[in-house]
N, C-alpha and C positions, 0 to 999 in steps of 0.2 A: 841849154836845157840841162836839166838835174835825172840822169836815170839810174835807174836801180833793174839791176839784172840780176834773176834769180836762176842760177847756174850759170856762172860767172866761170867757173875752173873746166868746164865742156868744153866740146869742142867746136859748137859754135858759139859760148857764151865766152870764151876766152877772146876769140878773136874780135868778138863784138867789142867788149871792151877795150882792146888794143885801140881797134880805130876809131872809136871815140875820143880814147885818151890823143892819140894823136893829132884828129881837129878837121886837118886839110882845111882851115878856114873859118870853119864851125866852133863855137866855143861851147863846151858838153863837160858835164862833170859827170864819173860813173862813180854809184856808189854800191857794191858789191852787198846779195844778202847771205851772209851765210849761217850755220847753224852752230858755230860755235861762238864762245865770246869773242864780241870785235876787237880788231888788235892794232887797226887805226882808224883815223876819221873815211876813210874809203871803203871801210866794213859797217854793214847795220845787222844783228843777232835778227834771227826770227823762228817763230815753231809754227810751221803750216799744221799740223799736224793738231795743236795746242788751238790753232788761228789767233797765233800772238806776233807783233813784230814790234822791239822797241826801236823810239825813236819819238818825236814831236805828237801828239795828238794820237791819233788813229796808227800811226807810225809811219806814216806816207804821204802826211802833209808836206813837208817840203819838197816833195818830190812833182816832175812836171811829167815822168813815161816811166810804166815798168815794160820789162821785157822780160819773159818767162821760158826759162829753156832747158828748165829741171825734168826730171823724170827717171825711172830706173830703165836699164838698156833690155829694149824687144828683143835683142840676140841674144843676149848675157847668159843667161839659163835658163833648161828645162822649164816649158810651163807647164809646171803643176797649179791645181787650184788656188794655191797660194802666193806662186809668186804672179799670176794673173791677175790676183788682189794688188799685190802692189807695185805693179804696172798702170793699172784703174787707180789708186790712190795718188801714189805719186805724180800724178798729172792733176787730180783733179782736186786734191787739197788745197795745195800751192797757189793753183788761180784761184779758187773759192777764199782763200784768204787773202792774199790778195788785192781781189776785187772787192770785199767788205772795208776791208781799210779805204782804198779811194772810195768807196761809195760814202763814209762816215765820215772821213777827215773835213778838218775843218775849209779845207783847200777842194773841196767838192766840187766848189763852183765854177771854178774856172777851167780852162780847156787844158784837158789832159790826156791821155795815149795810153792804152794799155795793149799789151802783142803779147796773145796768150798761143802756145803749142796746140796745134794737132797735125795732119799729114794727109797726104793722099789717098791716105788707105781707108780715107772718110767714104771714099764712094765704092768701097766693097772690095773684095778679094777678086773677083772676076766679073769685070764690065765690060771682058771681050774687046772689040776694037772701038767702040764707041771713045769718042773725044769726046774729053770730062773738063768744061768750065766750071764755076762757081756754084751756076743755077744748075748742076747736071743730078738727080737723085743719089742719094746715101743710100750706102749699105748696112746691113744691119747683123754681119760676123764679130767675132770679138773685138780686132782692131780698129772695126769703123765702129762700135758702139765707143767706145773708148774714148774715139776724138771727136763725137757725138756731145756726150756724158763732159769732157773737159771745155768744147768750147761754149758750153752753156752753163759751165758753173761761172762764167764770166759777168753773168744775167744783171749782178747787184751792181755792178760797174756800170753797163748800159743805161740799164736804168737810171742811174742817176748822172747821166749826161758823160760819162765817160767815153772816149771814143775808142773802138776797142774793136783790134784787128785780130783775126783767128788763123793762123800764118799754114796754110795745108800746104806741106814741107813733101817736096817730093826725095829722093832718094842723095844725100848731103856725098858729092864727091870730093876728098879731098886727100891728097899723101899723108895725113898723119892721123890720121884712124876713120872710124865712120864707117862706111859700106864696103871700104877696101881693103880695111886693116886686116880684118882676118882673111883676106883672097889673097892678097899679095904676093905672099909666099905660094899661092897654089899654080899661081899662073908664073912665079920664076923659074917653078921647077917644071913649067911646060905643062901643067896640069890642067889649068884654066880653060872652060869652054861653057857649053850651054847647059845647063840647067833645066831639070825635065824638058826636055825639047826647046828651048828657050824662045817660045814664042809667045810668052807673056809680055809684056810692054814694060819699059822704064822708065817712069819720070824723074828724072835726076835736074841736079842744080849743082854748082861748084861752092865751093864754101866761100871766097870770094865774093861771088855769085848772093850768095843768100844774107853774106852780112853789109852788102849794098842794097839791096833791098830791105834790107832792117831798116838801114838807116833811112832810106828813102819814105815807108812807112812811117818811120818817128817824128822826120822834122819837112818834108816835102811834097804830104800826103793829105787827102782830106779821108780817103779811103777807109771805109769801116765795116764789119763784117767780115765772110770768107775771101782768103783771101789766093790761089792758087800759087805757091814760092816753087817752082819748077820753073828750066828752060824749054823754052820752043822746041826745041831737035827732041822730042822722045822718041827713045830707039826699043826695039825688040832686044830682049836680053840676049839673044843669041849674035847681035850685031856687037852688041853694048861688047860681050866676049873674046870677040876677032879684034875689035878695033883697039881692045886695050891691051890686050895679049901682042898684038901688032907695035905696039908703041912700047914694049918691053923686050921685042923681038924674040917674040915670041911663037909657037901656030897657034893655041888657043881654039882649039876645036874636038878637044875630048871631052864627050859628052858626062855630064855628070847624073844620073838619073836619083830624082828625088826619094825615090823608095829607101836609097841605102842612107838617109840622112834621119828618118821619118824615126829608127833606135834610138837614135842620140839624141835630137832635136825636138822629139814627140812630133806625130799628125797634123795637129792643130798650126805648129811654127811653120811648118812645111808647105800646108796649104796655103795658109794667109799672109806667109812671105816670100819664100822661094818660090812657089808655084804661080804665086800672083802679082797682079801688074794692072798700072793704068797710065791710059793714054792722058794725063791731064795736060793741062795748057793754062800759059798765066795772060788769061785774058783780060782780067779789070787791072791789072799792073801793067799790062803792055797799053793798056787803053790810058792808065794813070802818066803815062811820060817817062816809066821808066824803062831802060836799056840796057842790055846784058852784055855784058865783056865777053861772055864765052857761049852763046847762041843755038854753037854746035856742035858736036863732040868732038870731030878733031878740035876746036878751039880751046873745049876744055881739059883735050887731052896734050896737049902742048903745053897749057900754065899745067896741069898737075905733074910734068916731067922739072918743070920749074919750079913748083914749090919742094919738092920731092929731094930735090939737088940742093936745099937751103937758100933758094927764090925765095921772091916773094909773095907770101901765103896771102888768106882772108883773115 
């Protein structure tokens, strides 16, 4: 297969690419989009933005999958009304562009993949203990509007016979940045614990984890629609806190209360990430044939002491 990854230099889009280039068997060409000029045949220019991407026809003709993993980062900064916008943009240009290309190109017709971004946080800031499958109701806060809003700019691709998976990405664990990058340090220095009471729910996946399931999706799949990208074992963030503070040797039981975050991080980041939590489950993927290396937390907290150490990563 011919795929093109749009956020390639991430931190799941790098390793995606790695293990494609690599094969295990599989013969994959990755062809990298990014927004400068290309600087070999493994880069294609594009402006989501513009809804431009040079290349053959529509710019996505020779291509057989995209894989979409662009976005500006939820933690990164202050959400002021602006950078809210381009939170909301950045997701949802990108696939809208896209998925106009495969819908136009002259390569329409034939059967192609597109795996567009959203995440857990589709079924709301607080859904309580309720186990959230695929069919489970959306929430309608700012970050479930978001993966709302992105996995329906996908529309023009469906439509036109595209198959097109919406990957709801639960919580990406991995040693070299993601959800832990900025804790790391909290929990070496024995800080690490629960989080407003940590009894919001985690659905996490290893990064490992999530780009086996990519690939599983691309070339192994017939699966279409939402698609649950979390393991099995979701834990209570307060567990999620012992168990890896434990595997740092750590105690990992000083409580962090969200109020003294709510100055620096604004209300809105507070509520709708720190504070909140779902119990998802990847039920049409464990129904699909696929199987998880790291199932459950000690498994995936053993490969992340492993990758961590210059192991082998996702």
């Amino acid at each position: 297969m011919r795929i093109a990854i749009a956020g390639a230099s991430g931190l799941l889009g790098s390793a995606l690419a790695r293990a494609l280039a690599a094969g295990d068997g599989e013969n994959h060409t990755v062809l990298r989009l990014v927004r400068r000029p290309a600087r070999t045949s493994g880069e294609r220019r594009w402006d989501p933005a513009a809804g431009r991407i040079d290349g053959p026809g529509a710019g996505l003709d020779d291509v057989d999958a995209v894989v979409v993993l662009s976005g500006a980062g939820i933690g990164d900064r202050l959400w002021t009304r602006r950078y809210r916008r381009e939170i909301l943009v950045s997701r949802v240009e990108p696939v809208r562009t896209i998925a106009a290309a495969m819908a136009r190109g002259e390569a329409a017709g034939r059967d192609r993949v597109l795996l567009v971004p959203s995440a857990v946080g589709v079924y709301g800031a607080d859904p309580g203990d309720a186990v959230l499958t695929e069919a489970s109701v959306l929430g309608d806060d700012f970050l479930a509007r978001v993966c709302r809003l992105t996995e329906r700019a996908a529309d023009a691709a469906r439509e036109a016979g595209v198959r097109v998976v919406a990957m709801r990405t639960g919580i990406v664990l991995s040693g070299q940045g993601g959800y832990l990058g900025r804790q790391r340090w909290l929990y070496r220095a024995g800080l690490g614990g629960p989080i407003s009471g940590g009894a919001q729910w985690l659905a996490w996946i290893t990064r490992a984890d999530h780009v086996r399931a990519m690939r599983h999706l691309l070339a192994h799949s017939e699966l279409s629609g939402p698609v649950n990208l979390a393991a099995p074992g979701a834990v209570r963030q307060r567990d999620f806190a012992r168990a890896f503070a434990a595997s740092m040797r750590r105690p990992g039981v000083v409580p962090l209360p969200a109020g003294l975050l709510a100055p620096v991080l604004g209300p809105d980041m507070v509520a709708e990430v720190l504070r909140s939590g779902q119990r998802a489950v990847p039920e049409r993927l464990l129904g699909d044939g696929f199987r998880f290396d790291h199932p459950s937390l000690p498994e995936a907290l053993r490969w992340l002491a492993t990758e961590a150490s210059g192991g082998v990563g996702g």
